[in-house]
C-alpha positions in Angstrom: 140.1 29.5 61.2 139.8 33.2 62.2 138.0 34.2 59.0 135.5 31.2 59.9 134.8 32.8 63.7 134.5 36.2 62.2 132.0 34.6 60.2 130.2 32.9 62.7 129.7 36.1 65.0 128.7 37.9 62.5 126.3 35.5 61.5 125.1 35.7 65.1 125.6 39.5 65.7 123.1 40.0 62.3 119.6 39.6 64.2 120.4 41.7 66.9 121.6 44.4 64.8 118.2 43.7 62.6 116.2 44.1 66.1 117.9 47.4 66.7 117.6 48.8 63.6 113.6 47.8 63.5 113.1 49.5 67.3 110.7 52.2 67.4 111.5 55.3 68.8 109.8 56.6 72.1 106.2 57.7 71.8 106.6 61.8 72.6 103.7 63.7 74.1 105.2 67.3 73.1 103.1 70.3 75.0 102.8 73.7 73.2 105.4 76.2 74.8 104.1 78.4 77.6 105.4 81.8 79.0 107.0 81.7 82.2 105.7 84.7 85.0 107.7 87.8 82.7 106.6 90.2 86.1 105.7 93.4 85.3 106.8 93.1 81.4 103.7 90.7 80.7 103.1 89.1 77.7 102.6 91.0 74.8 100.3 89.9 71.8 103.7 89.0 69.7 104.8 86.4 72.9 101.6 84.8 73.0 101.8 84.4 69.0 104.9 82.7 68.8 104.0 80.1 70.8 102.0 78.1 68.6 104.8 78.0 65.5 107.7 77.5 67.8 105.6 74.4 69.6 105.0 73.3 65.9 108.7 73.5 64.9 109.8 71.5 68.0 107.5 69.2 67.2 108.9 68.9 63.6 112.5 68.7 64.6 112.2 65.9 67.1 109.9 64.1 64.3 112.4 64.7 61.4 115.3 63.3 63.8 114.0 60.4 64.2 113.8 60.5 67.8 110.8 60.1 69.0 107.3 59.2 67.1 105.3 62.3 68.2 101.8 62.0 69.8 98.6 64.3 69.2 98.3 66.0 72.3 94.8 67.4 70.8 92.5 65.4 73.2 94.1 67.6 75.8 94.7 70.6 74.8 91.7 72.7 75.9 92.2 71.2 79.1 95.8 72.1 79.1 94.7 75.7 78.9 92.3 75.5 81.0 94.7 74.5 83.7 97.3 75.7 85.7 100.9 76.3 83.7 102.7 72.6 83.1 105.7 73.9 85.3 103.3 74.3 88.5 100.8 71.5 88.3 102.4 68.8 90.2 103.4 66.5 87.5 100.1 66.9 85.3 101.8 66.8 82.5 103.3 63.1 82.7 99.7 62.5 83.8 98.7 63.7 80.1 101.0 62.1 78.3 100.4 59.1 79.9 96.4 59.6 78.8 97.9 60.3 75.6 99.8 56.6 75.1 103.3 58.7 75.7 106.6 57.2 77.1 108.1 60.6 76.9 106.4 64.4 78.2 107.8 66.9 76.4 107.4 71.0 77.7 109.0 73.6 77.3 108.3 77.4 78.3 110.0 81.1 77.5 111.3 83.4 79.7 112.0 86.9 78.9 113.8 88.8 81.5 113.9 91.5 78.3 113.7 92.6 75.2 116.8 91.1 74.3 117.4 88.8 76.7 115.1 85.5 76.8 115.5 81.8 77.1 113.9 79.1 75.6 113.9 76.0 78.2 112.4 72.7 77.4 111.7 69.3 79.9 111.7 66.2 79.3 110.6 63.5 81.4 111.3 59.7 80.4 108.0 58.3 81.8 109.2 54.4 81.2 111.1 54.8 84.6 111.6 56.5 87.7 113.3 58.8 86.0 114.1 62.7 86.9 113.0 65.5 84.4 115.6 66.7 82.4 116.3 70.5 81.6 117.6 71.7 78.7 117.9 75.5 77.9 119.2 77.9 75.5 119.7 81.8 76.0 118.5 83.9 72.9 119.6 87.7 71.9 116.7 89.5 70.3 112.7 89.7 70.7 112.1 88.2 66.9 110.8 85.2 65.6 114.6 84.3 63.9 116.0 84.2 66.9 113.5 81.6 68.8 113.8 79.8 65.4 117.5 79.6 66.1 117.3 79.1 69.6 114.7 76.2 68.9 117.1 74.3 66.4 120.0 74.8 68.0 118.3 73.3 71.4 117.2 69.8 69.1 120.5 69.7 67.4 122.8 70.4 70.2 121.5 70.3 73.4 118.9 67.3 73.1 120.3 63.8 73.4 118.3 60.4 72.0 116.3 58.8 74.0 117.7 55.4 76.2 117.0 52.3 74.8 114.2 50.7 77.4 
């Protein structure tokens, strides 16, 4: 009798574990990294160059994770520049993601209080809710491209979690 129950709820349990297994992963609008206000240090030519590859790598990451199902966010990039930083325009950047078809914005920025110390911080904001932003941050030793290359995997493989089920 027990064997035939087990049996039965499995038989029922099957299609919703088929439904699961078929869900698509959030849509994620993921911004290129910007540099936070670095004061009197500026940005140097090597910041503003490692933008572009470590945007590209997070990108990757999230992709590869299975995660999310990243979105272009080439229709607004040149107005992205154009702009005021994603961290002090009111919210802009949901509003691009949501342009974008996006149930997730994804930014992140770098801050570099010196030559060896810097963080690499990243947002996400959940846009299928009323959801807060979350932060998530990692501290990096070392001006080089290894060490953002670190920071940026450990910060998807650790710190990141997957995305609730809506």
């Amino acid at each position: 009798m027990r064997a035939l129950v087990r049996a039965a709820l499995a038989a029922a349990l099957l299609p919703l574990a088929a439904a699961a297994a078929r869900a698509e992963p959030p849509r994620a609008a993921v911004f290129d990294f910007q540099l936070a206000d670095q004061g009197a240090l500026g940005p140097t030519e090597a910041d503003k160059a490692r933008l572009a590859p470590l945007s590209d790598l997070l990108r990757s990451l999230l992709a590869e994770s299975g995660r999310y199902r990243i979105v272009s966010t080439d229709p607004v990039r040149a107005e992205v520049t154009r702009g005021p930083d994603l961290r002090n325009c009111n919210g802009c950047a949901d509003d691009y993601a949501r342009r974008l078809g996006a149930d997730v914005a994804i930014r992140g920025e770098i801050q570099k209080v010196s030559n060896l110390i810097l963080n690499i911080n990243v947002y996400v904001r959940d846009l299928r809710g009323d959801r807060p932003e979350q932060p998530y941050s990692v501290d990096i030793r070392g001006d080089n491209d290894t060490s953002f290359d670190r920071g940026v995997r450990y910060l998807v493989k650790n710190k990141l979690p997957a995305p609730r089920a809506e």
